[in-house]
C-alpha positions as CSV (number, residue, x, y, z in Angstrom):
1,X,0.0,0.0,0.0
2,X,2.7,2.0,0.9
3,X,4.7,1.5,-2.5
4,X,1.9,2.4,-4.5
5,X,0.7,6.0,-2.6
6,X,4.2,7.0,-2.7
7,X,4.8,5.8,-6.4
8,X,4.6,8.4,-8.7
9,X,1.8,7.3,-10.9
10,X,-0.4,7.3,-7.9
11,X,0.5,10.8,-7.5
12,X,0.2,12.2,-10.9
13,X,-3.2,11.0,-10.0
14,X,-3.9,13.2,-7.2
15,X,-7.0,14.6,-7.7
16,X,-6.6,17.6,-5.7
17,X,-3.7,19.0,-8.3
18,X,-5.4,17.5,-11.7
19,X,-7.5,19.9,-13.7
20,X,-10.8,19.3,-14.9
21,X,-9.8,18.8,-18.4
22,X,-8.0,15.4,-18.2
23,X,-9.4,12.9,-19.7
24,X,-10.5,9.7,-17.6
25,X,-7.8,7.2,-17.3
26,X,-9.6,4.2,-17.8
27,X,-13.1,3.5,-19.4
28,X,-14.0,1.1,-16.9
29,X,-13.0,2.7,-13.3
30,X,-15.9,2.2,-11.3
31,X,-15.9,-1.3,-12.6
32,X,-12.7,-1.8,-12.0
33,X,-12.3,-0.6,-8.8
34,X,-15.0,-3.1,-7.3
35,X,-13.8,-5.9,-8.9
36,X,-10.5,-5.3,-7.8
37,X,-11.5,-4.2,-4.0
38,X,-13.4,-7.3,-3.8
39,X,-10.5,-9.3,-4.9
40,X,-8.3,-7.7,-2.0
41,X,-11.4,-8.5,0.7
42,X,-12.0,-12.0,-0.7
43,X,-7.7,-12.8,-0.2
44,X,-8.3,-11.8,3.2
45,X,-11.3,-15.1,4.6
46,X,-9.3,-17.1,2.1
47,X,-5.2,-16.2,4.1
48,X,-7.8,-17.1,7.4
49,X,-8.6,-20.5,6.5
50,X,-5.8,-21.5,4.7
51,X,-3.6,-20.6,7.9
52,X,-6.4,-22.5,9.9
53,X,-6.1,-25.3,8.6
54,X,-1.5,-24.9,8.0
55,X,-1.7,-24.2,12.1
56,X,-4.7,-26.0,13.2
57,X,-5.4,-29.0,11.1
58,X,-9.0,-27.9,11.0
59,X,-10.6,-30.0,7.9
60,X,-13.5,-27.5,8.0
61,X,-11.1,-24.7,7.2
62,X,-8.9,-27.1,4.3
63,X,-12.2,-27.4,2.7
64,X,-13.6,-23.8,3.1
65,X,-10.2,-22.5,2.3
66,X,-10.8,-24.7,-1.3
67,X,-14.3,-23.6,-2.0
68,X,-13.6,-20.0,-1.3
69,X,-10.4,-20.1,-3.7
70,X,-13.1,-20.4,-6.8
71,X,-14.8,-17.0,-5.6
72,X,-11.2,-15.7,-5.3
73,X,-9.9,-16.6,-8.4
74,X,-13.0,-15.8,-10.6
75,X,-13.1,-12.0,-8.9
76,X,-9.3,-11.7,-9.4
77,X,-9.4,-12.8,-13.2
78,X,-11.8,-10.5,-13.9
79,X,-10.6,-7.1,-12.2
80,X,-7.1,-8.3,-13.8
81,X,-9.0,-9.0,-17.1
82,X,-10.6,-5.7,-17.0
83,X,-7.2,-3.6,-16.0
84,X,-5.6,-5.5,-19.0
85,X,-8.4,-5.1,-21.5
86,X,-9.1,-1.7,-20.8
87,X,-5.6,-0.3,-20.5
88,X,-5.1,-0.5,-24.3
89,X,-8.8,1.2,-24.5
90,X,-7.8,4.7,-26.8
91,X,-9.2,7.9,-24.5
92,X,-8.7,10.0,-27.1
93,X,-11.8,12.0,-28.9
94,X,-13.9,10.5,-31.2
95,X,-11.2,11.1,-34.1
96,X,-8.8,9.1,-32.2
97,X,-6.5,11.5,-31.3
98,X,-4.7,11.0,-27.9
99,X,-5.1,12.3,-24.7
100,X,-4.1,16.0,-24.3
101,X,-2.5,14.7,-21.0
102,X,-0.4,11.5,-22.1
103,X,2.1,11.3,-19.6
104,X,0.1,10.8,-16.8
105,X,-2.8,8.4,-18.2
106,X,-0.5,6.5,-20.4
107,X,1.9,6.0,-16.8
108,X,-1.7,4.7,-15.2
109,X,-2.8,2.4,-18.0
110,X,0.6,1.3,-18.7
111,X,0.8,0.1,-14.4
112,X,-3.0,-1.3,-14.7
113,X,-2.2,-3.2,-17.5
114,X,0.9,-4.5,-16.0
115,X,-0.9,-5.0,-12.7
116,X,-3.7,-6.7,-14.4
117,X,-1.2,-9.4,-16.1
118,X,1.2,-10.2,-13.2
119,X,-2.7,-10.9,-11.4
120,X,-4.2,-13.3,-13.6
121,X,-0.7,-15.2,-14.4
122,X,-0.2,-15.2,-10.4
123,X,-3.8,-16.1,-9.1
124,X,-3.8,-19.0,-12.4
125,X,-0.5,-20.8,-10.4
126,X,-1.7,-19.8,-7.4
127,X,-5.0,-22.1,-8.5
128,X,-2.2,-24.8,-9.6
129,X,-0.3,-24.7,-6.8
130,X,-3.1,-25.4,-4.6
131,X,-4.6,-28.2,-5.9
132,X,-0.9,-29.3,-6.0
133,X,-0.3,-29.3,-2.1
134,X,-3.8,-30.9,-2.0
135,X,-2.7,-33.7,-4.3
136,X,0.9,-34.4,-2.6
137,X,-0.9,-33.8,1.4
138,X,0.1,-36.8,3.5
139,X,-0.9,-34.9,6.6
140,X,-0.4,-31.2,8.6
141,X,3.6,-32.0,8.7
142,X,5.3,-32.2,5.3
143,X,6.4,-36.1,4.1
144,X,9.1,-34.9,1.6
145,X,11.1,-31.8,0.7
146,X,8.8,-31.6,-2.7
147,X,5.8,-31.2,-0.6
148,X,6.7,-28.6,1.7
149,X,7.9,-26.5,-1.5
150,X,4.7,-27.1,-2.9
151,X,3.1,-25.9,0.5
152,X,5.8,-23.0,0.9
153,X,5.3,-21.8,-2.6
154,X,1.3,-21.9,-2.6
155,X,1.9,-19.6,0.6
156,X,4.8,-17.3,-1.0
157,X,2.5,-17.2,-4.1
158,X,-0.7,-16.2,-2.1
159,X,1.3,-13.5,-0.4
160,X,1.9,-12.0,-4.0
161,X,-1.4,-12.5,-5.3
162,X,-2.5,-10.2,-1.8
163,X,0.1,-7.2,-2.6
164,X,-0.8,-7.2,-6.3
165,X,-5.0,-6.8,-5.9
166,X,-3.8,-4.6,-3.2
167,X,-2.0,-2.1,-5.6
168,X,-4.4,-3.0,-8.0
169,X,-7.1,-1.8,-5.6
170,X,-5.5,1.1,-4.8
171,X,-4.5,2.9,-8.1
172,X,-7.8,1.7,-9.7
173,X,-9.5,4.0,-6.8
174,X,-7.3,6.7,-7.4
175,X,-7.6,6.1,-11.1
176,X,-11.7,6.4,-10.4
177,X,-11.5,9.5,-8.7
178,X,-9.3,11.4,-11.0
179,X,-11.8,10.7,-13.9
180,X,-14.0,12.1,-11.5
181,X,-16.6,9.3,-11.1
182,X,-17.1,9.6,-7.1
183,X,-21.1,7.6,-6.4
184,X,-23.8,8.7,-6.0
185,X,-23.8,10.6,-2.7
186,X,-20.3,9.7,-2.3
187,X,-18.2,12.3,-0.5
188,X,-14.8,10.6,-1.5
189,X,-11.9,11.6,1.2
């Protein structure tokens, strides 16, 4: 979270120092910024039962933690989907031309896009890696050195997968407010 407000694409984003006139950095923001947001709060339940069951052995949790992951991985495809789709979107007029303000939306799309691709290629062997460690479980403690990388890398992986929707999350909101889309009744801080 840190990384990305302090970045300066998030900055040139500021909404307080952007003039009306800029175009909106992504078609799909408000989209966007849901389906990534939900992404970031659906990793959270999932980390939560798949550390139940790595600490407790709770079989309740192994098998929440793998029902769950197809919510996960469906809402994380799609806000990646979206940020890839839509970052090659032209936001130019209706002749085409290009944003008067390139630098700073191209910057944006260009880290969406890039953000959207490391997601779906991270949450796909994230997917693979867990039904891995399933396959090769023998038990809470690890029988071989293959299946404890399997197990380490599902949890390394799923680490990953957390920080990316998070900065995902983040510059798509920052993203949405710049293109001045707040909701209805919104007052956005």
């Amino acid at each position: 979270s840190l990384a990305m407000y302090l970045s300066s694409t998030y900055q040139s984003l500021n909404v307080t120092s952007s003039d009306a006139t800029q175009p909106p950095v992504h078609d799909k923001t408000r989209i966007l910024k849901a389906m990534s947001t939900g992404a970031m709060h659906a990793l959270w339940p999932q980390l939560v039962f798949g550390a139940m069951y790595r600490h407790a052995g709770s079989a309740h949790a192994l098998y929440t933690h793998m029902a769950f992951a197809f919510v996960v991985t469906g809402l994380a495809i799609v806000a990646g989907m979206i940020a890839i789709g839509d970052s090659t979107t032209n936001t130019g007029g209706a002749s085409g031309a290009p944003p008067a303000k390139p630098s700073t939306s191209s910057s944006a799309r260009r880290w969406l896009a890039l953000l959207g691709y490391a997601i779906v290629l991270c949450v796909g062997l994230q997917f693979i890696l867990g039904w891995a460690a399933f396959a090769t479980h023998s038990g809470r403690e690890a029988a071989s050195i293959g299946e404890a990388l399997v197990r380490t890398a599902h949890q390394a992986n799923g680490a990953a997968l957390l920080g990316l929707t998070t900065a995902l999350a983040l510059l798509a909101r920052q993203a949405w407010r710049a293109a001045g889309k707040p909701g209805r009744g919104h007052v956005s801080a």
